[in-house]
DOGU-447283 format. One line per 2 residues: their letters; for each residue x, y, z of C-alpha. Coordinates in Angstrom, 2 decimals, m for minus. Example, Ala and Ser with C-alpha at 12.3 -4.5 7.8 and 13.67 -1.06 7.14 Angstrom:
residues 2
AS = 12.30 m4.50 7.80 ~ 13.67 m1.06 7.14
END
This chain:
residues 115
XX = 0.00 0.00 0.00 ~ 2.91 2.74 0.80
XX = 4.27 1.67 m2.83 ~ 1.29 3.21 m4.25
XX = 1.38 5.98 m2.01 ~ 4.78 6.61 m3.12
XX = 3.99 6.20 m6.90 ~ 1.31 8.66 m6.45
XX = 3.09 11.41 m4.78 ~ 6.66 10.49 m6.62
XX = 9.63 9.91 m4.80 ~ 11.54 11.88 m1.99
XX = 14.04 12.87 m4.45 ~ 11.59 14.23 m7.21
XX = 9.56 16.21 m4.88 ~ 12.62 17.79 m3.32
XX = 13.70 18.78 m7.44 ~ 9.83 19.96 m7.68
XX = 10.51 22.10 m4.59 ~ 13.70 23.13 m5.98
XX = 11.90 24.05 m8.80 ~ 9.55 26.05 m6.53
XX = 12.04 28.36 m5.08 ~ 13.55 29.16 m8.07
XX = 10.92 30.25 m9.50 ~ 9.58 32.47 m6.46
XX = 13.32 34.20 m6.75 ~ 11.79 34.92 m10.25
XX = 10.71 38.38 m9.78 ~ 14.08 39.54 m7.67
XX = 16.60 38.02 m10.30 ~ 15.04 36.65 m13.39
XX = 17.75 33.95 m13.84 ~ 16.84 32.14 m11.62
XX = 13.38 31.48 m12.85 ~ 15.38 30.38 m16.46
XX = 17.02 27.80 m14.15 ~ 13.74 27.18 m12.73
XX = 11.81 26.52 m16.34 ~ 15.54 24.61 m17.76
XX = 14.73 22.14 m14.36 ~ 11.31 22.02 m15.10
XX = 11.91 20.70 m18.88 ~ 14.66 17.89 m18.05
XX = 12.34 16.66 m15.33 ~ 8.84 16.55 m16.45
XX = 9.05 13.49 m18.37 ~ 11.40 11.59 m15.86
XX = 8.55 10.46 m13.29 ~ 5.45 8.50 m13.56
XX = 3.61 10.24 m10.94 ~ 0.77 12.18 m12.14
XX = 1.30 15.15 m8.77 ~ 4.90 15.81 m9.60
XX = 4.36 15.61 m13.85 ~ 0.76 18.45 m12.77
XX = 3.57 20.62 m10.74 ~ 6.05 20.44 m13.66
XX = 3.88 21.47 m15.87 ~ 2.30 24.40 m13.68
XX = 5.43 25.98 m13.35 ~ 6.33 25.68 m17.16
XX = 2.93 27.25 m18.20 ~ 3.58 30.04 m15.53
XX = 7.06 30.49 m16.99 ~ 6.10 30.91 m20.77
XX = 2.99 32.66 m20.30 ~ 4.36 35.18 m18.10
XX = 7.10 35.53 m20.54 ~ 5.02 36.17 m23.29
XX = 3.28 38.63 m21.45 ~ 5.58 40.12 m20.23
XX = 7.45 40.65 m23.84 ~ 3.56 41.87 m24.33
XX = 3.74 44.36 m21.88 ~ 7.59 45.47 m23.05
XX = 5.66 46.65 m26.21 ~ 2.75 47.97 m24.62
XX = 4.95 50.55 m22.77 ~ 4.91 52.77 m25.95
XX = 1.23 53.27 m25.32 ~ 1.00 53.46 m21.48
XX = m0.43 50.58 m20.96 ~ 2.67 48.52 m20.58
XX = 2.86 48.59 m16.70 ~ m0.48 47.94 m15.92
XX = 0.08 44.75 m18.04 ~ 3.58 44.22 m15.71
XX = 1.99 44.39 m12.28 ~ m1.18 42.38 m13.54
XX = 1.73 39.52 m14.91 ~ 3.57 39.69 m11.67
XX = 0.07 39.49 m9.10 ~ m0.82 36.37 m11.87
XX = 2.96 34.97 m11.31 ~ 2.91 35.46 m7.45
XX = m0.48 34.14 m7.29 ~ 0.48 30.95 m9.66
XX = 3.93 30.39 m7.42 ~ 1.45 30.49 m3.85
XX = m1.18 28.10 m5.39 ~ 1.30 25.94 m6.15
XX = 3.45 25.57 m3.30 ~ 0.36 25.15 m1.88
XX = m0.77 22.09 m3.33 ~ 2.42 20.91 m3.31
XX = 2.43 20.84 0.66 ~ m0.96 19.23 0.72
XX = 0.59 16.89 m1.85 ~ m2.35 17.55 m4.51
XX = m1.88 17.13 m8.53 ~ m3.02 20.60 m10.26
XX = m4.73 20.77 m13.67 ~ m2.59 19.85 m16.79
X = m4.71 20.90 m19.47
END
């Protein structure tokens, strides 16, 4: 029974690479390299489990990367306009709010949407 368990929430050594993952991706917004490290982590590892909570948190933090790239790159041309930094703190409130949801589930060791 603690075998499936196990399978289920992946092993010791994935979830401490997920949480890995985590922090560098909360240092996102103070040094944005860390966040690159956070997304090249994400992509090496996403495909090397079986377990269906750590592949969901892989995958979370990859979507939050690229989409909040995107936007952001969004926002970088917006700025000609005005409306560039509204579209920056809206990116960053989505980011933080991605980053707590996640480390959230992660704790209570729940799988978040993949689709």
């Amino acid at each position: 029974m603690n075998d499936i368990i196990e399978a289920e929430a992946g092993s010791e050594a994935e979830r401490n690479t997920l949480l890995i993952a985590y922090i560098l991706y909360a240092l996102g917004p103070f040094t944005a390299l860390t966040a690159v490290a956070g997304v090249i982590l994400n992509h090496i590892k996403v495909n090397d489990t079986q377990s269906r909570f750590i592949k969901s948190h892989h995958r979370w933090l990859l979507r939050t990367f690229w989409f909040g790239l995107l936007w952001s790159i969004l926002a970088g041309l917006l700025m000609v306009i005005g409306v560039g930094f509204l579209i920056y703190v809206g990116v960053l409130i989505w980011y933080i709010y991605r980053i707590v949801r996640g480390l959230l589930a992660f704790t209570e060791r729940k799988a978040l949407p993949m689709g």
